[in-house]
C-alpha positions as CSV (number, residue, x, y, z in Angstrom):
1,X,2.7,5.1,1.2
2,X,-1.1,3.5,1.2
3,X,-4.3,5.6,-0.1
4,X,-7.4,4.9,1.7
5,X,-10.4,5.7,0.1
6,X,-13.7,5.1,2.5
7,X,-17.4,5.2,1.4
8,X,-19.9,5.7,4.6
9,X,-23.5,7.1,5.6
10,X,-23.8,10.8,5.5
11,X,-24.5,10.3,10.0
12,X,-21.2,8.5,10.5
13,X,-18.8,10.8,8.5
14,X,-18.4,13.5,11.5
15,X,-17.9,10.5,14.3
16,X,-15.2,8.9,11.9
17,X,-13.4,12.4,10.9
18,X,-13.3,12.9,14.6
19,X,-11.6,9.8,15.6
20,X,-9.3,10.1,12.6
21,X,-7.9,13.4,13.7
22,X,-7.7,12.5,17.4
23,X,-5.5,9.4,16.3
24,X,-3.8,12.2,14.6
25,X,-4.6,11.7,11.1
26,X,-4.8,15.2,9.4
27,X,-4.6,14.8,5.4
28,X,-8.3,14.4,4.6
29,X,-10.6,15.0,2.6
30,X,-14.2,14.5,2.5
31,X,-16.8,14.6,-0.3
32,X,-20.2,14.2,-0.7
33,X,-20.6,11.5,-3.7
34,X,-23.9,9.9,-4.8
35,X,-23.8,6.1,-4.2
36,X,-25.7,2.8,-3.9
37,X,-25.2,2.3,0.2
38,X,-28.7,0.8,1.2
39,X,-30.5,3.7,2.6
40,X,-30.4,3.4,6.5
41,X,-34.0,5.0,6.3
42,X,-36.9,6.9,3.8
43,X,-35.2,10.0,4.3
44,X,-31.9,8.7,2.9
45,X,-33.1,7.2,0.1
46,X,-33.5,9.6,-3.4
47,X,-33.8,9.2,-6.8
48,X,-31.2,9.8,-9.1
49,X,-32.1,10.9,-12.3
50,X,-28.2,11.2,-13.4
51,X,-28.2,7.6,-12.6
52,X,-31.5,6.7,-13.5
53,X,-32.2,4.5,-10.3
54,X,-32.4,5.0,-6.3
55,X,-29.3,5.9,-4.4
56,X,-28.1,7.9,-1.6
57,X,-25.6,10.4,-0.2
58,X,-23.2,9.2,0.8
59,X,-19.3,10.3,2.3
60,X,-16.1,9.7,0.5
61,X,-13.1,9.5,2.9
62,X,-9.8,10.2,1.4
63,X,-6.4,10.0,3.5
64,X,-2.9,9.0,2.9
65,X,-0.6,7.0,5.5
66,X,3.0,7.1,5.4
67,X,3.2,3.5,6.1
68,X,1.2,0.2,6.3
69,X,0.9,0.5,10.0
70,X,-1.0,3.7,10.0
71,X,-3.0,2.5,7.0
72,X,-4.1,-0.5,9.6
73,X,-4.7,2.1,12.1
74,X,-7.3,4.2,9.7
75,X,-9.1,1.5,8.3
76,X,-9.8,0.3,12.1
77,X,-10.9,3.3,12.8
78,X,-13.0,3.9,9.9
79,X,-14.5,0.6,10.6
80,X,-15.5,1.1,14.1
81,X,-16.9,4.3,13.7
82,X,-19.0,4.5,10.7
83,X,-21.1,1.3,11.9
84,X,-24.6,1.2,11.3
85,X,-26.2,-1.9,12.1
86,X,-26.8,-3.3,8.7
87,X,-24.8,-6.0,7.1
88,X,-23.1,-3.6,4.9
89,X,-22.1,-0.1,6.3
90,X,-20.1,0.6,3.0
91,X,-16.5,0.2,2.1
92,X,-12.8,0.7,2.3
93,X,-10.1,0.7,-0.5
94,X,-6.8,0.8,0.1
95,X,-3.6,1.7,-2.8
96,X,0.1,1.8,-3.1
97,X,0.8,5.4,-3.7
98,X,3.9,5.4,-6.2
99,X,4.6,9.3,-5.6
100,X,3.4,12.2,-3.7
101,X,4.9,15.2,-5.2
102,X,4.2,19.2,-3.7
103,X,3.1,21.7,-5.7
104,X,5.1,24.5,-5.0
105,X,6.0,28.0,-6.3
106,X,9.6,27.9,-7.6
């Protein structure tokens, strides 16, 4: 099993969920996170005073695939949907998931 874990712009998240879940994909989550994307514009960009310097909102994309193809699949799909034009869009990480266990009432 294979953990991505994607960092986009704040505009791409809702063309990348959808394109996720038509391909089928349905264990995700999404989370707003502060990060250090360059800011696509002046309305992107904010100060941090947590951080003590500029960043951003950005999206953090989390999914697990049972297998490596469907981990290829995601990460093709993350990258052609959450382009922006720049040079750096933001990133993808992808781990070896050594258990998933349920929590369950017993």
């Amino acid at each position: 099993m294979k953990e991505i874990k994607a960092f986009i712009h704040r505009n791409r998240a809702a063309d990348v969920i959808r394109a996720l879940k038509s391909a089928g994909f349905s264990n995700l989550s999404v989370v707003d996170v502060k990060g250090m994307l360059a800011a696509l514009d002046e309305r992107e960009r904010g100060y941090s005073i947590e951080l003590g310097q500029e960043s951003i909102i950005e999206v953090k994309l989390e999914l697990v695939c049972e297998d490596e193809s469907r981990a290829a699949e995601a990460v093709r799909l993350i990258q052609d949907n959450a382009r922006t034009g720049q040079p750096e869009a933001g990133w993808i990480y992808i781990s070896e998931i050594q258990a998933a266990l349920p929590i369950a009432d017993h």
